[in-house]
C-alpha positions as CSV (number, residue, x, y, z in Angstrom):
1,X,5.3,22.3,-12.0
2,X,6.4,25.0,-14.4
3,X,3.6,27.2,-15.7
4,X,2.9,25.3,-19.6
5,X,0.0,27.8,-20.8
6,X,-2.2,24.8,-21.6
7,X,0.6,23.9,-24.7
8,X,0.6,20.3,-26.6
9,X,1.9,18.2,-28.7
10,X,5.7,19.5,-30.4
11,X,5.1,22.9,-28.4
12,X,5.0,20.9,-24.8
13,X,8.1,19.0,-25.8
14,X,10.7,21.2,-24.3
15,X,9.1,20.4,-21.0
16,X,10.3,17.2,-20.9
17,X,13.8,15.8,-21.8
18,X,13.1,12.9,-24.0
19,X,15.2,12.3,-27.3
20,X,14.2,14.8,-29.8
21,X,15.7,11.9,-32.2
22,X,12.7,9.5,-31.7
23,X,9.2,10.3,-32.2
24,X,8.3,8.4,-28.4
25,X,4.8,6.2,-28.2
26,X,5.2,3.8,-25.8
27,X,4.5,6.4,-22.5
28,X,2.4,3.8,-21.1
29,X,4.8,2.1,-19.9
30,X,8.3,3.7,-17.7
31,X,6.5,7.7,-18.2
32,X,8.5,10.4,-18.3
33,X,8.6,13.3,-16.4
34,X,8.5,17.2,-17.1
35,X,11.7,19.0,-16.1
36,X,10.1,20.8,-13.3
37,X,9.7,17.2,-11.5
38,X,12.8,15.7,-12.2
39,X,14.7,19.1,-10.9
40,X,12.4,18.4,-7.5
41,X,13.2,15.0,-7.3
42,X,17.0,16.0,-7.6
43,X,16.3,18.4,-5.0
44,X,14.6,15.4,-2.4
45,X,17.5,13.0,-3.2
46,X,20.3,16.1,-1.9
47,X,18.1,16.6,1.4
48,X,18.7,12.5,1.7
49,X,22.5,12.8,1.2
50,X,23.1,15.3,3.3
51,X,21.8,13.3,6.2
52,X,20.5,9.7,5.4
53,X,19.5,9.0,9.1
54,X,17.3,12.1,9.9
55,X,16.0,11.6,6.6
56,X,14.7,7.9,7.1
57,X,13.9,8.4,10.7
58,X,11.6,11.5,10.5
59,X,11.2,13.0,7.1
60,X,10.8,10.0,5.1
61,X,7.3,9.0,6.9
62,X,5.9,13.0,7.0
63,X,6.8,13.0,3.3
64,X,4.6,9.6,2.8
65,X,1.8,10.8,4.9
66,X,1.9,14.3,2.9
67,X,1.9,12.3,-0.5
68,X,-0.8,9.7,0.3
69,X,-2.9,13.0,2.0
70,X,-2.4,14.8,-1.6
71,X,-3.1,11.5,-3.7
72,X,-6.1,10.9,-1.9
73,X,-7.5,14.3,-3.1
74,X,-7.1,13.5,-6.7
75,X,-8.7,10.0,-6.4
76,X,-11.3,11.0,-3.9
77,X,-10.7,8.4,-1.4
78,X,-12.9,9.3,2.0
79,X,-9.9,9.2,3.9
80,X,-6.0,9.0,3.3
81,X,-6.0,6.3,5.6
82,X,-7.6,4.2,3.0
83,X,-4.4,5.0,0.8
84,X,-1.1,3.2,0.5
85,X,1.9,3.4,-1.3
86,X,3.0,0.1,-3.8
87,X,5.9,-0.9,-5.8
88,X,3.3,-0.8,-8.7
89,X,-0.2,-1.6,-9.7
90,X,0.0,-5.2,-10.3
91,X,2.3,-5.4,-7.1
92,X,-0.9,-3.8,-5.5
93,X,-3.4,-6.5,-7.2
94,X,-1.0,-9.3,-6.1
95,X,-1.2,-8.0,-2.0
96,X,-5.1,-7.6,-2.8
97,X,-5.5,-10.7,-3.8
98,X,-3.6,-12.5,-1.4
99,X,-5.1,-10.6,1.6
100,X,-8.5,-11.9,0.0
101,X,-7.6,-15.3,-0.8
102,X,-6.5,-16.6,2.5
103,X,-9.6,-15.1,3.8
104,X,-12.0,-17.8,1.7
105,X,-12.9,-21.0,3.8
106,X,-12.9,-23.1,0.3
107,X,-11.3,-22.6,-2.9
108,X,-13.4,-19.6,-4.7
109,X,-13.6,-18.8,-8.1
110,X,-11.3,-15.5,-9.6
111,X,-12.8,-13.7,-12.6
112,X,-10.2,-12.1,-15.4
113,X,-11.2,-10.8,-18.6
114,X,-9.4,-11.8,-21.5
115,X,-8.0,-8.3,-22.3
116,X,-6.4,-8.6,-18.3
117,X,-2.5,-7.1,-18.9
118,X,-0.3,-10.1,-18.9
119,X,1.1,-10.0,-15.8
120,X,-2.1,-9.6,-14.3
121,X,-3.4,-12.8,-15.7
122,X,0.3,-14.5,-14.7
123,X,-0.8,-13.2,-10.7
124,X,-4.0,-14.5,-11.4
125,X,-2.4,-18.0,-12.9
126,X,-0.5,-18.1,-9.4
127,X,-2.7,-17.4,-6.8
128,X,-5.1,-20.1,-8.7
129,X,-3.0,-22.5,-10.0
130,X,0.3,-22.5,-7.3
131,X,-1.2,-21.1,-4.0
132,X,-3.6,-22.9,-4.8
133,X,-6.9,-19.6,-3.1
134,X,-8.8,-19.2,-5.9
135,X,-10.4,-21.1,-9.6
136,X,-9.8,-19.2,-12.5
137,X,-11.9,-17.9,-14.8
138,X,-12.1,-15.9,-17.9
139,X,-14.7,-13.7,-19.0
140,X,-14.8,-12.9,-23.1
141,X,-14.9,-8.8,-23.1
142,X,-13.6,-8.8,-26.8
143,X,-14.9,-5.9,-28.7
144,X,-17.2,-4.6,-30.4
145,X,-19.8,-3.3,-28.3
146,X,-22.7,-1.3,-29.1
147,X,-22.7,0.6,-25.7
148,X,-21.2,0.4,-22.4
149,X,-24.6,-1.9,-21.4
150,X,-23.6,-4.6,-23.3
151,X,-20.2,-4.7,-21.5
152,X,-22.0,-5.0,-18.2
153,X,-24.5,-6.9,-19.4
154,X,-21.8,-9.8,-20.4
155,X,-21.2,-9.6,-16.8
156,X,-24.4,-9.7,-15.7
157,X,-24.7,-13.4,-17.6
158,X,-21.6,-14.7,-16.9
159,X,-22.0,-14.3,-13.1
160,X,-25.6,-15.6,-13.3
161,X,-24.1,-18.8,-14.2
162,X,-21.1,-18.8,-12.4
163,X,-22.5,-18.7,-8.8
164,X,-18.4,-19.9,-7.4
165,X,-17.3,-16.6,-8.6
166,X,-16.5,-14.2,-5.5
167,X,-13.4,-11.9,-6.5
168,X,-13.2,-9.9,-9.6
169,X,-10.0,-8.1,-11.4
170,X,-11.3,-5.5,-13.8
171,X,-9.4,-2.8,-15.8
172,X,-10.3,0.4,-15.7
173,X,-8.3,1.3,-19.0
174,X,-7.7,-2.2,-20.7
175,X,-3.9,-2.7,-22.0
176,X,-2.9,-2.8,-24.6
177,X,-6.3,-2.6,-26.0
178,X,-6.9,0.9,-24.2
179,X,-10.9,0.4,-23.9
180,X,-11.9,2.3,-21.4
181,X,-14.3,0.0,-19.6
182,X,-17.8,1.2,-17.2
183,X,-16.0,0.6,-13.8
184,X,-18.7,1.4,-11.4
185,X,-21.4,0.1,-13.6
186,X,-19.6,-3.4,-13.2
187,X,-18.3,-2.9,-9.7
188,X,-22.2,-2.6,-9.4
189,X,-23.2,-5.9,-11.2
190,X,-20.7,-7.8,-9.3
191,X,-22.1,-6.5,-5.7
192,X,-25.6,-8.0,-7.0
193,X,-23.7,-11.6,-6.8
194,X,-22.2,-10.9,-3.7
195,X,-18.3,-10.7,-5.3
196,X,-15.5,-8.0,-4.8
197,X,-14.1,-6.5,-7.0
198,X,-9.9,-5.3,-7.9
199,X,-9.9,-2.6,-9.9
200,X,-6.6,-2.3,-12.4
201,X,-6.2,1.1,-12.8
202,X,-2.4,1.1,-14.2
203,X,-3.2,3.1,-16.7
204,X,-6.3,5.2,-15.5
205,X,-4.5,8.4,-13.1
206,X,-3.9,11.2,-15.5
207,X,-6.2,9.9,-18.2
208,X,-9.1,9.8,-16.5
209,X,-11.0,11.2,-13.5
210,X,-11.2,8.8,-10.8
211,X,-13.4,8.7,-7.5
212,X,-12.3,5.3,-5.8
213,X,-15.6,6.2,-3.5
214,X,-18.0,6.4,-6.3
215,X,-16.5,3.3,-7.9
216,X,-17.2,1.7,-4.8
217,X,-15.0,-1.1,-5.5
218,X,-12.8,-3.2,-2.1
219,X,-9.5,-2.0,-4.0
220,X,-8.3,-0.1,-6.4
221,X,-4.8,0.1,-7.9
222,X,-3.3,2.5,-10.7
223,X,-0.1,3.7,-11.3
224,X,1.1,7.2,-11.0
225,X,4.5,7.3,-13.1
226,X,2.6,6.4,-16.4
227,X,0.2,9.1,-17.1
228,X,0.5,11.1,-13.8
229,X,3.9,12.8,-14.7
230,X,5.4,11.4,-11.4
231,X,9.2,9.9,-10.8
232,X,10.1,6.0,-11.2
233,X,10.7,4.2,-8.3
């Protein structure tokens, strides 16, 4: 990436080539990307044309293991191996979740929060309510808070008497709230009562440093077009 001299706000906007007609607030969602990145993606896509068959066959996968060997840097994952590539975070939940809930011997009970992204809580409605792996539950993580204690602490009760509870999906940055909520306190907590734990990190690469081995949860998913200055798709 181009060399930005630490600029932002109006001085970093040249860097990227959004509409200088809208003042733009919703990055949270598609991203955007600095010139630097869309010119390299432009560049990848003209090695593909000019020979689609070598591309897929051999430089495709060294240019996946090279990407999940650099992503597993930033997150501090133990091992690249440990690191896959997904369509996008909730894509990554729903592959968790299912890989988890056709491991259970009897229907098992599914913790959300009721801050959970909608189409979290729609995955979670599924894999409950259609596939028919898991009970749903809710757990009430509506502000305020005094500390971050309190927030694990409403764990901490609501697992004491929920003893069927044995997966948990929780957000790392809450959307569209944006709480930024005490991951590996709760991963913690949730270890105590013997129940994994899916971290929703959509929004969390770029904001936020992130070591997936410190967090210590099974999995953890985020996105890295949002907030990480990387390409769609």
């Amino acid at each position: 990436m181009a060399e930005t001299g630490g600029l932002f706000g109006a001085e970093i906007r040249d860097e990227f080539q959004l509409s200088k007609e809208l003042v733009h607030l919703n990055h949270g969602s598609f991203g955007s990307v600095p010139r630097s990145v869309y010119e390299a993606r432009l560049e990848r896509m003209k090695e593909l044309e000019i020979c689609p068959d070598d591309w897929f066959r051999y430089n495709f996968v060294l240019l996946v293991t090279k990407g999940s060997e650099t992503v597993s840097k930033l997150i501090g994952s133990s091992s690249s191996e440990n690191v896959v590539f997904v369509e996008n975070a909730t894509g990554g939940i729903t592959a968790a979740l299912r890989s988890l809930g056709l491991k259970m011997q009897s229907k098992a009970g599914l913790l959300v929060t009721g801050l959970s992204y909608e189409a979290i809580r729609h995955t979670a409605h599924k894999v409950c309510e259609i596939e028919g792996h898991f009970v749903l539950h809710t757990i009430n993580l509506d502000p305020p808070y005094k500390d971050k204690f309190e927030v694990v602490q409403r764990y901490r009760d609501y697992l004491s008497s929920h003893s069927d509870v044995h997966v948990a999906i929780v957000d790392h940055i809450t959307s569209p709230s944006t709480l930024l909520l005490p991951v590996k306190e709760i991963v913690s907590v949730c270890h105590e009562f013997g129940v994994a734990v899916i971290i929703d990190g959509a929004h969390a690469p770029g904001q936020v440093e992130i070591n997936v081995e410190d967090i210590n949860a099974e999995f953890y998913t985020g996105n890295l077009h949002k907030w990480f200055f990387c390409p769609r798709g």
